[in-house]
C-alpha positions in Angstrom: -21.1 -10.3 1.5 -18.7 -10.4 -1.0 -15.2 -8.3 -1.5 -16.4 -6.2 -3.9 -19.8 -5.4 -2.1 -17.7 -4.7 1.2 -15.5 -2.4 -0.5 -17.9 -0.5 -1.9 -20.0 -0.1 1.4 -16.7 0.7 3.2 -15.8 3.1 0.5 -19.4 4.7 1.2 -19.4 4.5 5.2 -16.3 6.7 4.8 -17.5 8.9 1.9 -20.7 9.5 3.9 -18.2 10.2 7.4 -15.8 12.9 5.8 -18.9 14.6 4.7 -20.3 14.7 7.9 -17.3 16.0 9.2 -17.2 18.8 6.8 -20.6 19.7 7.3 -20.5 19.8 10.7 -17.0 22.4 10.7 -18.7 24.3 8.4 -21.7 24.5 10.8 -19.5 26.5 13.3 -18.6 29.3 10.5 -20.8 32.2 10.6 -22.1 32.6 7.4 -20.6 36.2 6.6 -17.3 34.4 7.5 -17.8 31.8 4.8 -16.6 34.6 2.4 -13.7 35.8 4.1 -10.2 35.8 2.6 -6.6 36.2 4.4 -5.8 37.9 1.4 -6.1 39.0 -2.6 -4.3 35.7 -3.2 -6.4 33.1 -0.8 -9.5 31.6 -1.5 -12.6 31.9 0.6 -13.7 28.6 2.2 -17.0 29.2 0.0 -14.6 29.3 -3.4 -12.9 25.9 -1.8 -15.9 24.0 -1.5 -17.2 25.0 -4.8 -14.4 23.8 -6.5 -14.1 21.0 -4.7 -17.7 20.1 -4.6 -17.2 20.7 -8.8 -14.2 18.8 -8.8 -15.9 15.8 -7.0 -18.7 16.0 -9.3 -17.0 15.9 -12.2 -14.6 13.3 -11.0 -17.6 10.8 -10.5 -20.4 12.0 -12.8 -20.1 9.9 -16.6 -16.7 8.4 -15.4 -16.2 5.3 -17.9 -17.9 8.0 -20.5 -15.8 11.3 -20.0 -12.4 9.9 -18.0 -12.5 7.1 -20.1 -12.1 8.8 -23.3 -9.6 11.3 -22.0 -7.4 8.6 -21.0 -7.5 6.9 -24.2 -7.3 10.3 -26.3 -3.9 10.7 -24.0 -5.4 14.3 -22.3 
């Protein structure tokens, strides 16, 4: 195997472990608790993982295509 293809199964292996790990503390919440807030200002941990779940997707959908250009149109 070469570097690149062991980086990229590494890279993977831990993507795929951190998600199980979420998944798995999320598990524990009771779903009416999902949309809880401390207060006005917090975020629920349902909000949270939207965003980051649209973050993420955005992040690594079209990269070279939509990053790309931002980059070179200086955004």
């Amino acid at each position: 195997m070469n570097h690149t293809s062991n980086y990229l199964k590494s890279s993977l292996d831990l993507l795929h472990s951190y998600k199980n790990l979420g998944e798995k503390a999320m598990e524990q919440v009771p779903e009416e608790k999902l949309f809880w807030q401390y207060n006005e200002e917090s975020n629920s941990m349902a909000t949270i993982v939207k965003h980051l779940s649209g973050n993420m997707h955005s992040r690594w959908t079209d990269f070279f295509d939509h990053r790309w250009r931002k980059t070179l149109a200086g955004a």
